[in-house]
Backbone as ProteinMPNN parsed JSONL, in Angstrom:
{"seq_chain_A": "XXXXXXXXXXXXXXXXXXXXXXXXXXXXXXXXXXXXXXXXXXXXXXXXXXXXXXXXXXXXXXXXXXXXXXXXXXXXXXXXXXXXXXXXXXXXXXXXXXXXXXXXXXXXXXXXXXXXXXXXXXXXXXXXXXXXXXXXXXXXXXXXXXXXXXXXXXXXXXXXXXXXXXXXXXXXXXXXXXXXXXXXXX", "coords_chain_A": {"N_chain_A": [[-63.188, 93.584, 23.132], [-61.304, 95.806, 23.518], [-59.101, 98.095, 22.325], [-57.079, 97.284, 19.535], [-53.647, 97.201, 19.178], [-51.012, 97.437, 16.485], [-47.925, 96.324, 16.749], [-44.912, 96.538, 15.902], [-41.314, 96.512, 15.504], [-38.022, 96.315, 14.156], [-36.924, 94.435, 16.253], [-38.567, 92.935, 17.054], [-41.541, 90.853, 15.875], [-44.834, 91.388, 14.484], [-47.219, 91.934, 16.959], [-50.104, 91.337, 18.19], [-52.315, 93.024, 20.175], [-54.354, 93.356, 23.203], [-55.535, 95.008, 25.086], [-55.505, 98.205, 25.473], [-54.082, 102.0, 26.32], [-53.723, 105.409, 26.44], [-51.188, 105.761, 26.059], [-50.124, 103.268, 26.312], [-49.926, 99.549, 24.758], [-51.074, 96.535, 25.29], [-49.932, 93.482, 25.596], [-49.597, 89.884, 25.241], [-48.241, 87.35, 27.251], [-45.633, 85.319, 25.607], [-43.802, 82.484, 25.348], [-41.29, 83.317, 24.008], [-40.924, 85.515, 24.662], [-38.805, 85.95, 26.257], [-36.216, 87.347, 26.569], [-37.57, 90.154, 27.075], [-38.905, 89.362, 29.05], [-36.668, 88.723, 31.089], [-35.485, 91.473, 31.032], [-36.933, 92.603, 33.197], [-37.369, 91.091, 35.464], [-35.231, 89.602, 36.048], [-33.658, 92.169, 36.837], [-31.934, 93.285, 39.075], [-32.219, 95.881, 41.167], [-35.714, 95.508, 40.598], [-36.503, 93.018, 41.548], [-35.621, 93.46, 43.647], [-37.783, 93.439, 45.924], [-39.304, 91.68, 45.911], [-38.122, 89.183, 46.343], [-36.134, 88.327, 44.528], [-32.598, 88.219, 43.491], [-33.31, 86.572, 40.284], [-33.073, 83.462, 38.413], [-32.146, 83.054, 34.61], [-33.668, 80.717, 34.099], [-35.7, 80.516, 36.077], [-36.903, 82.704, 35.296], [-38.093, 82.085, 33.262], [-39.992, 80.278, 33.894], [-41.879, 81.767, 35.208], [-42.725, 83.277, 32.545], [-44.164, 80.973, 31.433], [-45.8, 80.638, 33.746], [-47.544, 82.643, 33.473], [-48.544, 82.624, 31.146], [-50.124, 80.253, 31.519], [-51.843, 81.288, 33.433], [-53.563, 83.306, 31.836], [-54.594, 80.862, 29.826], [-55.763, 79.441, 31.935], [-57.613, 81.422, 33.497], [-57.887, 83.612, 32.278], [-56.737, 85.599, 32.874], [-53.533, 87.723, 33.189], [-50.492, 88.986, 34.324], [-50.194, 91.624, 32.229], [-47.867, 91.883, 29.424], [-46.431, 95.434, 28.669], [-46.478, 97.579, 25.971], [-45.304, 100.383, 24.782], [-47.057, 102.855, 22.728], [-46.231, 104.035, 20.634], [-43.591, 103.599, 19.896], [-43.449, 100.455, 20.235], [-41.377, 100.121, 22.119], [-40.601, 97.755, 25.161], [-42.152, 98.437, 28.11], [-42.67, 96.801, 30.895], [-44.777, 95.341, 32.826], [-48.006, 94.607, 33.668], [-51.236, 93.739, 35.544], [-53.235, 90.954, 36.32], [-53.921, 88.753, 39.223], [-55.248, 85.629, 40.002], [-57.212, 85.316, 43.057], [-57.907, 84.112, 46.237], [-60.261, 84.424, 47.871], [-63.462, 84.767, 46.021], [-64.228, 86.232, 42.863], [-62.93, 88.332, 43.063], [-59.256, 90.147, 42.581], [-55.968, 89.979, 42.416], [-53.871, 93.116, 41.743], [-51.309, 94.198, 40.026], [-47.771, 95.086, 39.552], [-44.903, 95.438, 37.359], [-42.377, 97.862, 36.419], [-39.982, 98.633, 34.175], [-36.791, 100.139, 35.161], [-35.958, 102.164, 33.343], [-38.207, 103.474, 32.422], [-39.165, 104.554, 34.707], [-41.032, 106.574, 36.623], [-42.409, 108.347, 35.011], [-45.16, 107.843, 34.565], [-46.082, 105.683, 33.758], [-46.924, 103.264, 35.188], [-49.032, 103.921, 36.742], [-51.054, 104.664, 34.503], [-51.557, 102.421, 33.816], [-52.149, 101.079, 35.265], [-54.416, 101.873, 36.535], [-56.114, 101.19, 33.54], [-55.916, 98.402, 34.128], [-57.696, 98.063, 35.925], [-60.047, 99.695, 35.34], [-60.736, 97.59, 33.369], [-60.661, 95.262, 35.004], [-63.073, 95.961, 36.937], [-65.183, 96.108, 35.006], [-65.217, 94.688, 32.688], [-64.418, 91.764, 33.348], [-65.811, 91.622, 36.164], [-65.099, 91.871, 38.571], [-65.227, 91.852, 42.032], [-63.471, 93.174, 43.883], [-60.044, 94.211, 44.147], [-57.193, 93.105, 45.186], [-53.711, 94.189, 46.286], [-50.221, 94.015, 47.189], [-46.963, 95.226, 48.56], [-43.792, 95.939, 49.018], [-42.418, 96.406, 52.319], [-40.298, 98.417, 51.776], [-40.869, 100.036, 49.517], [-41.818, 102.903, 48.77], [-42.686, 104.196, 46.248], [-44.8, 102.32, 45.268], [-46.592, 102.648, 47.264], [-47.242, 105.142, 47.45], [-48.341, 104.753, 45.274], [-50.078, 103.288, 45.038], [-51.928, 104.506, 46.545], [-52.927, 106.282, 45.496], [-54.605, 105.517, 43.845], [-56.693, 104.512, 45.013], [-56.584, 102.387, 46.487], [-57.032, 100.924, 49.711], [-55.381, 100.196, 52.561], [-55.166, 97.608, 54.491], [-53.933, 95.292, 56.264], [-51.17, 93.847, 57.018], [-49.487, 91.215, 55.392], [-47.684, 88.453, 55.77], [-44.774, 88.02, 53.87], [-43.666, 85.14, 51.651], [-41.319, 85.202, 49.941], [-39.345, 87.142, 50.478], [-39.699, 87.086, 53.193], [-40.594, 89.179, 54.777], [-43.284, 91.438, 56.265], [-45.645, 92.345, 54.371], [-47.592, 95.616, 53.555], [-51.299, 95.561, 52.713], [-53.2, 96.043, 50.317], [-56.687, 96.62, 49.229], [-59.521, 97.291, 46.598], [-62.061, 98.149, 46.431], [-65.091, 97.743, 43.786], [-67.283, 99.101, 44.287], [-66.249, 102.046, 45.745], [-64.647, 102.336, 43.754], [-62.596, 104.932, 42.438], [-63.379, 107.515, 40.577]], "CA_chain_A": [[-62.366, 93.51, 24.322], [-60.744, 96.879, 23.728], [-58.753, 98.638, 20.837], [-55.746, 96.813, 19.039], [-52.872, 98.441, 18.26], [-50.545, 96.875, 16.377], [-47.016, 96.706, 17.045], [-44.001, 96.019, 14.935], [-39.941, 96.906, 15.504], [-36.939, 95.461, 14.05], [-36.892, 93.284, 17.046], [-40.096, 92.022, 17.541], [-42.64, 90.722, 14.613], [-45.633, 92.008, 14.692], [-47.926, 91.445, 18.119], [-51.294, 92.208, 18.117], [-52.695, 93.895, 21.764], [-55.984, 93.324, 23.489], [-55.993, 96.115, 25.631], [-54.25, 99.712, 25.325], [-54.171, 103.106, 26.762], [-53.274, 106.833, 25.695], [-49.704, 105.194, 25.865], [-49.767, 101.832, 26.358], [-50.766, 98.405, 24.507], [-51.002, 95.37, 26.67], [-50.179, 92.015, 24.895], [-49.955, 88.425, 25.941], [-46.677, 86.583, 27.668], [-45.18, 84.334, 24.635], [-42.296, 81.988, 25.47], [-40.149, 83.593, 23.072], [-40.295, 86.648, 25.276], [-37.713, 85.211, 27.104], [-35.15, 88.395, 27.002], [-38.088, 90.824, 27.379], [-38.715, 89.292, 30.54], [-35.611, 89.199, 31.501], [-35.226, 92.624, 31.941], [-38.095, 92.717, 34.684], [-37.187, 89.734, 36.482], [-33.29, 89.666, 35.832], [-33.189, 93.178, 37.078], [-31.508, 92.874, 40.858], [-33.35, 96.758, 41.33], [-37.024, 95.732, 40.847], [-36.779, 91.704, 42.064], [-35.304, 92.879, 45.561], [-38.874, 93.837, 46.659], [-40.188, 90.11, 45.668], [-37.241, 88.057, 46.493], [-35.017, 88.283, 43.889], [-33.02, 88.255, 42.192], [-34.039, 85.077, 39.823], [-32.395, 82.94, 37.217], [-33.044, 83.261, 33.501], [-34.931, 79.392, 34.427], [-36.868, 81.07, 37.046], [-38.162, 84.252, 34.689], [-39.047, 81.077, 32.025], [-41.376, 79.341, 34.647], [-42.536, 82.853, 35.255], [-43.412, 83.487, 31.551], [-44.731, 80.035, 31.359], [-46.878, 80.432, 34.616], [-48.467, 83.918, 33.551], [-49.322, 81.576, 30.005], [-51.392, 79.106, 31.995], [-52.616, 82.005, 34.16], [-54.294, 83.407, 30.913], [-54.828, 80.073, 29.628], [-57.05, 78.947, 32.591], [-58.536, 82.148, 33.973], [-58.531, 84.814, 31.42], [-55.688, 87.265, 32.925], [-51.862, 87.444, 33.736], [-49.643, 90.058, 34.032], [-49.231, 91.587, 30.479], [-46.305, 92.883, 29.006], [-46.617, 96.39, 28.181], [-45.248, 98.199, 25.163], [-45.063, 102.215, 24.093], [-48.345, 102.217, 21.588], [-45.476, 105.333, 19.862], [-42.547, 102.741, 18.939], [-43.343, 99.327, 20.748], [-40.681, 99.678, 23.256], [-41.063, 97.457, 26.197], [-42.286, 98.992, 29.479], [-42.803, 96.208, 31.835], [-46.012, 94.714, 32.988], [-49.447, 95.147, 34.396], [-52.482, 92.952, 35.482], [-54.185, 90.562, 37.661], [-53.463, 87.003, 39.29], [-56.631, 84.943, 41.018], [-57.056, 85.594, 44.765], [-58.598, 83.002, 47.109], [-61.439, 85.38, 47.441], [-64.134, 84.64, 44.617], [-64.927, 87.778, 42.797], [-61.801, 88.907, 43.462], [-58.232, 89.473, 41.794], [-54.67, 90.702, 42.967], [-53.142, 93.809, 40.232], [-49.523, 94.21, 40.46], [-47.208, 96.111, 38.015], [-43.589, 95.972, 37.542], [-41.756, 98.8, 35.583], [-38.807, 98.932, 33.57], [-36.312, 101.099, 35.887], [-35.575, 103.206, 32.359], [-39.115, 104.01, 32.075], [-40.038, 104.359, 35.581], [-41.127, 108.234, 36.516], [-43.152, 108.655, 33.814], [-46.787, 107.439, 34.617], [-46.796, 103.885, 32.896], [-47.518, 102.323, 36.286], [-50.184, 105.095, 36.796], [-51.989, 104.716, 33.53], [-51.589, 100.893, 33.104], [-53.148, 100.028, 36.74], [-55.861, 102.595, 35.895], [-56.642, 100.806, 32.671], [-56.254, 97.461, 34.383], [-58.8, 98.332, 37.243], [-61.072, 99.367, 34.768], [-61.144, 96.195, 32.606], [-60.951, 94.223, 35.763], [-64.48, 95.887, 37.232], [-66.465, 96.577, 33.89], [-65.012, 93.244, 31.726], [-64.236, 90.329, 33.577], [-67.065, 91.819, 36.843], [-64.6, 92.097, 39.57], [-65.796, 92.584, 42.642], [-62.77, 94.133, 44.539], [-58.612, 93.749, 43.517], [-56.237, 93.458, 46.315], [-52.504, 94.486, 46.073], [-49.519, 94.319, 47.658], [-46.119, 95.918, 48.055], [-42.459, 95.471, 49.91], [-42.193, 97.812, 53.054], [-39.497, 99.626, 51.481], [-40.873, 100.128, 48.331], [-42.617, 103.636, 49.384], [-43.118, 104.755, 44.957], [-46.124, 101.797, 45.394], [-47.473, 102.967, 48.417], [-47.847, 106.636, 46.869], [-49.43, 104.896, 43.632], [-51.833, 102.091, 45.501], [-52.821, 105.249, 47.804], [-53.195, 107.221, 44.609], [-55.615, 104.383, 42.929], [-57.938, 104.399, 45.571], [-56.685, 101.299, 47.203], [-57.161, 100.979, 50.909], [-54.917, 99.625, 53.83], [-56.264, 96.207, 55.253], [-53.083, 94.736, 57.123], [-50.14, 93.636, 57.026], [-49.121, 89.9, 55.514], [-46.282, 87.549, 55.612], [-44.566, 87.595, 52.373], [-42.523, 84.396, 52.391], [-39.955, 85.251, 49.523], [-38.77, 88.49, 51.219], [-39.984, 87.168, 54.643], [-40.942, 90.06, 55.156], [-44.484, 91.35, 56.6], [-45.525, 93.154, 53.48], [-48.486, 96.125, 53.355], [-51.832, 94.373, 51.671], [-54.609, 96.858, 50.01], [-58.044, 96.271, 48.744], [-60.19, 98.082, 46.004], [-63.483, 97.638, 45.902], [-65.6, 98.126, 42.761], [-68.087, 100.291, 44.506], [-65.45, 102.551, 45.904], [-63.614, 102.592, 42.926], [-62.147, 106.66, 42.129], [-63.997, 107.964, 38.877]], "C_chain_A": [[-61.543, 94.763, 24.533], [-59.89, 97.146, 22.612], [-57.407, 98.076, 20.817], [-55.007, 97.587, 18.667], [-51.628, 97.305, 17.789], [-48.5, 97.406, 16.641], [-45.495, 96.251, 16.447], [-42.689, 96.667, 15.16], [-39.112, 95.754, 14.516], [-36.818, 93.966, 14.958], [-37.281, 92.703, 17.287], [-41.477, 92.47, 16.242], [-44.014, 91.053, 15.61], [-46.412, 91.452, 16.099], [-49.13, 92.496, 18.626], [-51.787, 92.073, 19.703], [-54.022, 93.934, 21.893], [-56.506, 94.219, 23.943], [-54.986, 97.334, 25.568], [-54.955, 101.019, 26.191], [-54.204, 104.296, 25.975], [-51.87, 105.914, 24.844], [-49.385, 104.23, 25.85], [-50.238, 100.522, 25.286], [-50.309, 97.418, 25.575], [-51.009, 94.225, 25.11], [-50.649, 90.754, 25.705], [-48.345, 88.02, 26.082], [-46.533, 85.466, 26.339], [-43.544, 83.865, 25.352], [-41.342, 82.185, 25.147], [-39.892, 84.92, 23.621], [-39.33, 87.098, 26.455], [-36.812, 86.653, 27.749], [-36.43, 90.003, 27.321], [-38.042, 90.395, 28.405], [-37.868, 89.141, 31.8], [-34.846, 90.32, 32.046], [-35.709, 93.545, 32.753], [-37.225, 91.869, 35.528], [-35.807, 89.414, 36.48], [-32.883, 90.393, 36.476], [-33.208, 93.04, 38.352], [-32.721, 94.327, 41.526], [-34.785, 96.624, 41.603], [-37.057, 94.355, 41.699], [-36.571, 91.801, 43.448], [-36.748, 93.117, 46.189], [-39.426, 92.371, 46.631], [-39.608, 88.999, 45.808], [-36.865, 87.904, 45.581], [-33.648, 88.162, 44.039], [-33.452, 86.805, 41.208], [-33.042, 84.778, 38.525], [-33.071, 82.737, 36.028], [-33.822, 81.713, 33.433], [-36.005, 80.217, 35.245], [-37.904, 81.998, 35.984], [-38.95, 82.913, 33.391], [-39.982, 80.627, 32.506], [-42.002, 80.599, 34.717], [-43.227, 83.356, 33.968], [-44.676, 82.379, 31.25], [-45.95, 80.214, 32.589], [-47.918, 81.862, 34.396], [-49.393, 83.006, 31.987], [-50.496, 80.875, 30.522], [-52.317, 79.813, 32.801], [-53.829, 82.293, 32.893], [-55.304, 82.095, 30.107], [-56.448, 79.482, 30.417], [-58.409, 79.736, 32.891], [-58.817, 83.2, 33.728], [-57.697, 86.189, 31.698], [-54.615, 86.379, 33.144], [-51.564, 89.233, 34.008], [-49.106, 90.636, 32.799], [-48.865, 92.353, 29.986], [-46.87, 94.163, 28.31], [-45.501, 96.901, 27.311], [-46.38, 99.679, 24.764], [-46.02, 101.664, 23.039], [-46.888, 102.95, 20.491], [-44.409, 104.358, 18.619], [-41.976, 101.623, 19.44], [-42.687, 99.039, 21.941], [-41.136, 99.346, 24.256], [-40.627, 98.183, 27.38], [-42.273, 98.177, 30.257], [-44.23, 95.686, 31.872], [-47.031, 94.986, 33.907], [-50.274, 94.198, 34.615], [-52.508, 92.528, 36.487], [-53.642, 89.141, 38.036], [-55.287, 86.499, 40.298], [-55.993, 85.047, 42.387], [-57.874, 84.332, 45.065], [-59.793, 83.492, 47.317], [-62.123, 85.191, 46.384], [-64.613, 85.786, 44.465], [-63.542, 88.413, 42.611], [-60.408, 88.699, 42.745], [-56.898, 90.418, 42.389], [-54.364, 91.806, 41.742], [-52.014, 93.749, 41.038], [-49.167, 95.189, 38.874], [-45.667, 95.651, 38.315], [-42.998, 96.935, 36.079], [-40.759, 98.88, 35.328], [-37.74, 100.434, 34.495], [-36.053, 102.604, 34.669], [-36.953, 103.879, 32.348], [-40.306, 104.35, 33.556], [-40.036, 105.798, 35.869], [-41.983, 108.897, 35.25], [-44.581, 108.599, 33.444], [-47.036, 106.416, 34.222], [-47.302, 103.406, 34.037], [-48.913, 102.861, 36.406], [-51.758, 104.317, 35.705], [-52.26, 103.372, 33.181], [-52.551, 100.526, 34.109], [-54.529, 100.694, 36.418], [-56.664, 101.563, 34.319], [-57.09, 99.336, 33.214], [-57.497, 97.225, 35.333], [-60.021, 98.81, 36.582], [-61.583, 98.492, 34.065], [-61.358, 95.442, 34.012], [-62.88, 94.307, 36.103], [-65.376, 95.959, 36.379], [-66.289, 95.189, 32.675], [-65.277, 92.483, 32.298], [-65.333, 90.428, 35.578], [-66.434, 91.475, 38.194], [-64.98, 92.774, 40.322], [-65.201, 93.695, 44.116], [-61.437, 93.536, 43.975], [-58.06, 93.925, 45.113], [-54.41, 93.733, 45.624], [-51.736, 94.756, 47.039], [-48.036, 95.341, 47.469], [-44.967, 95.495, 48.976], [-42.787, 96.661, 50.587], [-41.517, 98.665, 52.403], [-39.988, 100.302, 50.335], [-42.341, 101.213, 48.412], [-43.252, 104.165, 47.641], [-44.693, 103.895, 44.957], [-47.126, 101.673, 46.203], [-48.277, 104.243, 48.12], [-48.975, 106.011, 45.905], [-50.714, 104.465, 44.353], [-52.542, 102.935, 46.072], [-53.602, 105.955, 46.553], [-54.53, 106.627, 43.345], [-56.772, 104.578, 43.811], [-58.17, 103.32, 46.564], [-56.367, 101.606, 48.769], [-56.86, 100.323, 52.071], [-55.655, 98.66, 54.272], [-55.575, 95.634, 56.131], [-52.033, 94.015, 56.64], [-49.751, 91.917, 56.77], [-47.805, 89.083, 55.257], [-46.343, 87.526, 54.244], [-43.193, 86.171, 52.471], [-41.549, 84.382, 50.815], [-39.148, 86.23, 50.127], [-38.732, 88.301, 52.477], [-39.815, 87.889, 55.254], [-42.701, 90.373, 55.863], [-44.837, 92.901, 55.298], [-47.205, 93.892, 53.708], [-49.733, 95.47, 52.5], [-53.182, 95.617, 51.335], [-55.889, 96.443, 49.404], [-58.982, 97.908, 48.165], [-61.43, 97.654, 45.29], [-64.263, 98.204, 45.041], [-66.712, 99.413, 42.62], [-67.132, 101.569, 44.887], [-64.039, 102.929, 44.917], [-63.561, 103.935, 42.526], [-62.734, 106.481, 40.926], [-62.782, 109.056, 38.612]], "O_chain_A": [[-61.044, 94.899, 25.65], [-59.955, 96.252, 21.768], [-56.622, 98.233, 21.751], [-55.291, 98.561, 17.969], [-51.299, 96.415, 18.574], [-48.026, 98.542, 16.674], [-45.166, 95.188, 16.974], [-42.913, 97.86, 14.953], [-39.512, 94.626, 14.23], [-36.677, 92.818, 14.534], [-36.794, 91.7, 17.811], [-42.039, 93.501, 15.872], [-44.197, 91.01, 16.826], [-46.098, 90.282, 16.32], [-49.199, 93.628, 19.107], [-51.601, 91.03, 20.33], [-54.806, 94.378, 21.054], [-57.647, 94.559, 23.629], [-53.762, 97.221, 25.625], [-56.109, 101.016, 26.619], [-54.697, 104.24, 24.849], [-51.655, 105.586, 23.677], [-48.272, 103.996, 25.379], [-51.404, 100.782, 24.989], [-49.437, 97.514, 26.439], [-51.704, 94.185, 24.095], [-51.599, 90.587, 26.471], [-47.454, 88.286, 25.276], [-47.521, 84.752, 26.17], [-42.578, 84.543, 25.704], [-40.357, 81.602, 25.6], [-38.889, 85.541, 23.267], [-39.178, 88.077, 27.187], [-36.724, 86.975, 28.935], [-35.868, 90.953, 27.865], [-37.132, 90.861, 29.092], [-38.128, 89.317, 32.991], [-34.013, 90.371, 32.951], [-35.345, 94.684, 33.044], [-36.361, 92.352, 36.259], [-35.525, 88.656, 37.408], [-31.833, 90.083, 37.039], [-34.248, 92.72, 38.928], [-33.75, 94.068, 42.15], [-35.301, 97.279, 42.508], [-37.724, 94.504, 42.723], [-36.924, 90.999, 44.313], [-36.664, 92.842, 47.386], [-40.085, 92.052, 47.621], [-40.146, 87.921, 45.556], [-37.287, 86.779, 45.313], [-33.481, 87.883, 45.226], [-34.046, 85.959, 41.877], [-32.432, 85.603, 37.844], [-34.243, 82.358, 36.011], [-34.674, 81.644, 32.547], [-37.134, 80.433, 34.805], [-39.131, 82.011, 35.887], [-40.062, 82.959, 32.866], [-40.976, 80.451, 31.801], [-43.037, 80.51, 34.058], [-44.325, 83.882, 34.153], [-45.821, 82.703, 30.933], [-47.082, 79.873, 32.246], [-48.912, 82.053, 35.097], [-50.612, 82.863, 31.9], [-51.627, 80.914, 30.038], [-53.431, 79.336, 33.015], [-54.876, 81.645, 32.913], [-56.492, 82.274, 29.838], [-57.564, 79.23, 29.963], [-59.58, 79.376, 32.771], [-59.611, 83.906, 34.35], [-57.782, 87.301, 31.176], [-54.513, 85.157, 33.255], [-52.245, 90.253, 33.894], [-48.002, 90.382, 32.316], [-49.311, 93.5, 29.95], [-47.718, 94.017, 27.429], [-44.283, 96.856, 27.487], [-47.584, 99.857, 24.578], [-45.986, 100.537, 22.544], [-46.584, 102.24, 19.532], [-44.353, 104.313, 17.39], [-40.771, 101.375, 19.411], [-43.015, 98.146, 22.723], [-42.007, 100.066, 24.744], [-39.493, 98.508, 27.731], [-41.488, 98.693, 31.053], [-44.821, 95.637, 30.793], [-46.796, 95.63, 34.93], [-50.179, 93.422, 33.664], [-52.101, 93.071, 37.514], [-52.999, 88.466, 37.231], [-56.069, 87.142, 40.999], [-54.826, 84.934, 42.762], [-58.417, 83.653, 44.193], [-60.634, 82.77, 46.783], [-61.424, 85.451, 45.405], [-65.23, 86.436, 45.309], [-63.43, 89.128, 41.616], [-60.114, 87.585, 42.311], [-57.088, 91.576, 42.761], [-54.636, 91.348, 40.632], [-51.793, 93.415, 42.202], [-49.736, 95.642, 37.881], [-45.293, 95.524, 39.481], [-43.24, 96.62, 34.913], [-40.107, 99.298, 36.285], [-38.092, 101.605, 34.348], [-35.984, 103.776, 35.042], [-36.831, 105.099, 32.242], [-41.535, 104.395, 33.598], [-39.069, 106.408, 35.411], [-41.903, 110.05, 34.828], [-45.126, 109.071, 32.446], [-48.204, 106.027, 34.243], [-48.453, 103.013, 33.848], [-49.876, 102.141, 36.14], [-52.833, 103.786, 35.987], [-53.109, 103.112, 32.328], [-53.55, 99.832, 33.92], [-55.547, 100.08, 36.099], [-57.884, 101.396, 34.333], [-58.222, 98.916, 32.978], [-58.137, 96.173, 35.354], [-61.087, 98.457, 37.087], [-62.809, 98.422, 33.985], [-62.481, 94.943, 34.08], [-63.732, 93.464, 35.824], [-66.528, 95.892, 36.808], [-67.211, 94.84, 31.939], [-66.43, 92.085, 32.13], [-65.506, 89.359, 36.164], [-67.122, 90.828, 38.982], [-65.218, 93.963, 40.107], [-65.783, 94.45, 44.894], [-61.522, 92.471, 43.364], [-58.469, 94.711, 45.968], [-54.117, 93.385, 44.48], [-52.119, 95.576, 47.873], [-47.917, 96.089, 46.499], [-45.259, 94.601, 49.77], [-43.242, 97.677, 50.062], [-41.999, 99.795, 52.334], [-39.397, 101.365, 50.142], [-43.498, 100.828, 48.244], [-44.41, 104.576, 47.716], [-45.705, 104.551, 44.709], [-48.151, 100.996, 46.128], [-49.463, 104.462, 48.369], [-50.107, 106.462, 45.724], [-51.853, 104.933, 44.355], [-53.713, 102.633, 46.303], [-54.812, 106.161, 46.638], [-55.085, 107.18, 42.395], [-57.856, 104.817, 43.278], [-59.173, 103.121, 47.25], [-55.524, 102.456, 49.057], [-57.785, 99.835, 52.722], [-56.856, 98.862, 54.456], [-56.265, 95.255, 57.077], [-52.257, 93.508, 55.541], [-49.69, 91.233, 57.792], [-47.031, 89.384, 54.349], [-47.288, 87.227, 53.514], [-42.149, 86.207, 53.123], [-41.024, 83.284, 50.633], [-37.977, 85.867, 50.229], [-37.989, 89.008, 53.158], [-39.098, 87.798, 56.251], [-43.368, 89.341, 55.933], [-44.405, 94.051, 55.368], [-48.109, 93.103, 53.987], [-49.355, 94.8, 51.539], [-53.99, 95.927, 52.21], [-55.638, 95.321, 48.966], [-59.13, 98.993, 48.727], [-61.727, 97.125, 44.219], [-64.367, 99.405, 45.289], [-66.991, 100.214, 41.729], [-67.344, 102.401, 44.005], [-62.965, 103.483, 45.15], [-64.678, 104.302, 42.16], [-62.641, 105.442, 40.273], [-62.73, 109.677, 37.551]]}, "name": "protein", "num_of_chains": 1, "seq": "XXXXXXXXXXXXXXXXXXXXXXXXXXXXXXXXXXXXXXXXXXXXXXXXXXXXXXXXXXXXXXXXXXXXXXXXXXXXXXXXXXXXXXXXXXXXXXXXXXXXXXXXXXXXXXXXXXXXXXXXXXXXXXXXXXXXXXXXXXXXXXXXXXXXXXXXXXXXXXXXXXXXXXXXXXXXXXXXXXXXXXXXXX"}
């Protein structure tokens, strides 16, 4: 499934990684990563694009619902850590679309570690496991109008403008892209 790296701090026992990068490992959401996710989904900065901000109940159903995501259909969003010295970056991956074949990526990034390429190199890794592992046959992705850093990246992936949809936590009308497997950037 892709190279383990293992990962071990003071703070966090060991947690072995399915997929990794240059820089990254990718784990799995555990319930006990309660205060990791916390400082995604806690953080007023990244949640205002998604309707935030959320209560530390809310980010628990949120750990819990990326669990059953994996559980049922083989992805989530998963927590990224520094391969160097574990520290958590934030998260990367896929959710099921209504579309068969098909899967949403998303990312959110730690504001300390944002400027740096993790979003870059994580969606890149995820977009290749999505079309060459699990035989995805396009990803869609969205973004908040204001939120012009994921308009540069999604443009910078290869993903491609489709229209504009109601987001109803932001109720907003949020940008919606599509990246299809044939058209995927080498």
């Amino acid at each position: 499934m892709g190279c383990f790296c293992r990962i071990e701090t003071e703070s966090m026992p060991i947690r072995e990684n399915f997929l990794s990068s240059e820089r990254l490992c990718f784990g799995f959401w555990r319930e006990s990563d309660i205060d990791l996710a916390w400082e995604l989904f806690g953080d007023s900065d990244i949640t205002k694009y998604v309707g935030g901000p959320f209560s530390r109940a809310q980010v628990l159903e949120r750990i819990r619902s990326e669990m059953s995501s994996r559980e049922c259909i083989g992805v989530q969003y998963w927590p990224l850590f520094r391969r160097d010295d574990g520290e958590f970056v934030g998260c990367c991956g896929l959710k099921s679309c209504p579309e068969p074949g098909c899967y949403e990526m998303g990312f959110y990034i730690k504001p300390s570690m944002q400027g740096k390429g993790y979003a870059w190199e994580a969606a890149c890794r995820v977009i290749e496991y999505a079309f060459s592992k699990i035989g995805a046959k396009a990803l869609f992705a969205g973004h908040s109008p204001h939120n012009e850093a994921s308009r540069l990246l999604l443009g910078k992936l290869g993903f491609v403008y489709t229209s504009d949809v109601f987001y109803p936590p932001t109720g907003l009308m949020h940008p919606l892209y599509r990246l299809d497997q044939k058209l995927q950037k080498k």
